[in-house]
C-alpha positions, 0 to 999 in steps of 0.5 A: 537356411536361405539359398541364394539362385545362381539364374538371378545372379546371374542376371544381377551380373548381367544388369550391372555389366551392361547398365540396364535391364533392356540391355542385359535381357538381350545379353541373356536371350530373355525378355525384359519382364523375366529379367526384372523379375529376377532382379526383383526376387533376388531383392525380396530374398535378400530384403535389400534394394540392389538397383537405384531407379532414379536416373535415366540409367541403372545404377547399383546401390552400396548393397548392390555394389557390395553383392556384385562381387560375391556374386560374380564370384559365385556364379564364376565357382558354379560355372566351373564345378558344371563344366569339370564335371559335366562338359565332356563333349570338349576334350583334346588337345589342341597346340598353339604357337606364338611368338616370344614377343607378343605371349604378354599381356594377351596369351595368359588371359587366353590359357586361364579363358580356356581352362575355365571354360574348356577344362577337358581341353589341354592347350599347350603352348609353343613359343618361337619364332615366326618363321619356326611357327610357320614351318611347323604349321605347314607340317601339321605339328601346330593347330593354332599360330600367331606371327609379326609379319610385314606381309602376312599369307592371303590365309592369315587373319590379321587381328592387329597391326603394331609400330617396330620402334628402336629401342636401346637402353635406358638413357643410352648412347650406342645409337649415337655411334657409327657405324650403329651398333645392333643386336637381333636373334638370328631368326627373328623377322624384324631383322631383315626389315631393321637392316634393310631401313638402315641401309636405304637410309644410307646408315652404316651398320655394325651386328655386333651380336647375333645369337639363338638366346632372346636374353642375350640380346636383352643383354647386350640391348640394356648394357648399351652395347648395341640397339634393336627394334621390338614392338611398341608396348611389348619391349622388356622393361630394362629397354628404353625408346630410342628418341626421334630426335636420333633420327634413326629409320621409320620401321613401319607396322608389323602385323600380329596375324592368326593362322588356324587349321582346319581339323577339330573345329569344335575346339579351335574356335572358342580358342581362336574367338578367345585370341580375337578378343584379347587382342581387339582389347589391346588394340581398342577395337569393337568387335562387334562394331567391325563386324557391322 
């Protein structure tokens, strides 16, 4: 029986990802003539030709596209069954809190991130309100938070800034009425910024709910009976942008912002790396360009 060497698929992976040999053996720490030679073995094991050399780049051909997909899922099953058994040095628990508004699409990639490649670490997850998460943080409960703040604290990483947009519901007209009809939960922090912009605006306003329960402001929101402001792209599907031609108030950017503690750094930076690159992802930034 022939085995397949998890180190060439490996660099297979890594030829593929980064679009050539050069690039992947900087990627892999080795040098260009190891890496070849891997791609070469692996081709002679298989007696098939994996990488099309003609052009100026590298590109797979159809056995190297049909290969790729085995062997990420290979080497993806190696690396697990290595750390379960073997990666003892990261344990613990770590708590990390965020907001109900910003947990999709970033926070699941984070968890399932974490337990493939931390699996002795437990990450349990605390969803509420800023100004909650922050309180708990100052008590010590919270090793990890993310907040939407206008003005975050001096000690805050800012990883995002994103619009707060009116949003009501879909084809809606309670924004056509006055006084505007709004809805907000009774501690969220884009309240007082949406009322304070209503009222500079010289707009009168009505709070005709105000409640503890998120979904009975999605209630409220998409049977038309008020408004409410959510940020762009994390809006519930049942609500709708409120056009500009509404003329409703500029609510400018609010800031996703990450605050980390200090103990047990060995565990909380691969978590906090993880939230860097899911959110530099929705926002397109280059990581490795900002920090040139």
């Amino acid at each position: 029986m022939r085995n397949l060497d998890i180190t060439t698929l490996r660099s297979f992976i890594a030829v593929s990802d980064s679009g050539g040999v050069t690039r992947a053996a900087a990627f892999l720490n080795l040098t260009q003539s190891a890496v070849s030679m891997q791609i070469k073995r692996l081709e002679e094991s298989l007696d098939l030709t994996l990488l099309d050399r003609q052009g100026r780049g590298v590109a797979l051909t159809s056995a190297g596209e049909q290969l790729l997909t085995y062997a990420r899922r290979i080497v993806e099953l190696n690396d697990e069954v290595y750390g379960k058994l073997t990666n003892t040095v990261w344990e613990g628990e770590v708590v990390l809190g965020v907001p109900h508004d910003i947990i999709y699409p970033a926070i699941p990639n984070v968890m399932k991130a974490m337990q493939r490649d931390f699996p002795r670490v437990k990450v349990q997850l605390l969803s509420s309100y800023t100004s909650d998460l922050k309180d708990q943080f100052a008590r010590g409960t919270v090793d990890v938070i993310l907040t939407t703040e206008t003005k975050p604290d001096s000690t805050a990483e800012i990883l995002m800034k994103v619009p707060l947009r009116w949003y009501g519901a879909p084809g809606g007209q309670a924004w056509k009425n006055s006084p505007i009809p709004v809805a907000f939960g009774n501690h969220c922090s884009f309240r007082p910024v949406a009322l304070r912009s209503l009222e500079d605006k010289g707009a009168t306003w009505d709070l005709v709910l105000t409640s503890d329960s998120d979904r009975a402001i999605d209630v409220a929101v998409s049977a038309d009976l008020a408004i409410t402001s959510v940020l762009e792209g994390h809006e519930p599907p049942q609500f709708e942008a409120i056009p500009s031609s509404a003329d409703l108030p500029d609510l400018g950017h609010q800031s996703v912002a990450l605050y980390r503690g200090t103990a047990r750094s060995q565990i909380i930076e691969p978590l906090c790396t993880l939230l860097r690159r899911e959110f530099a992802s929705i926002s397109g930034v280059d990581l490795r360009a900002a920090a040139e």
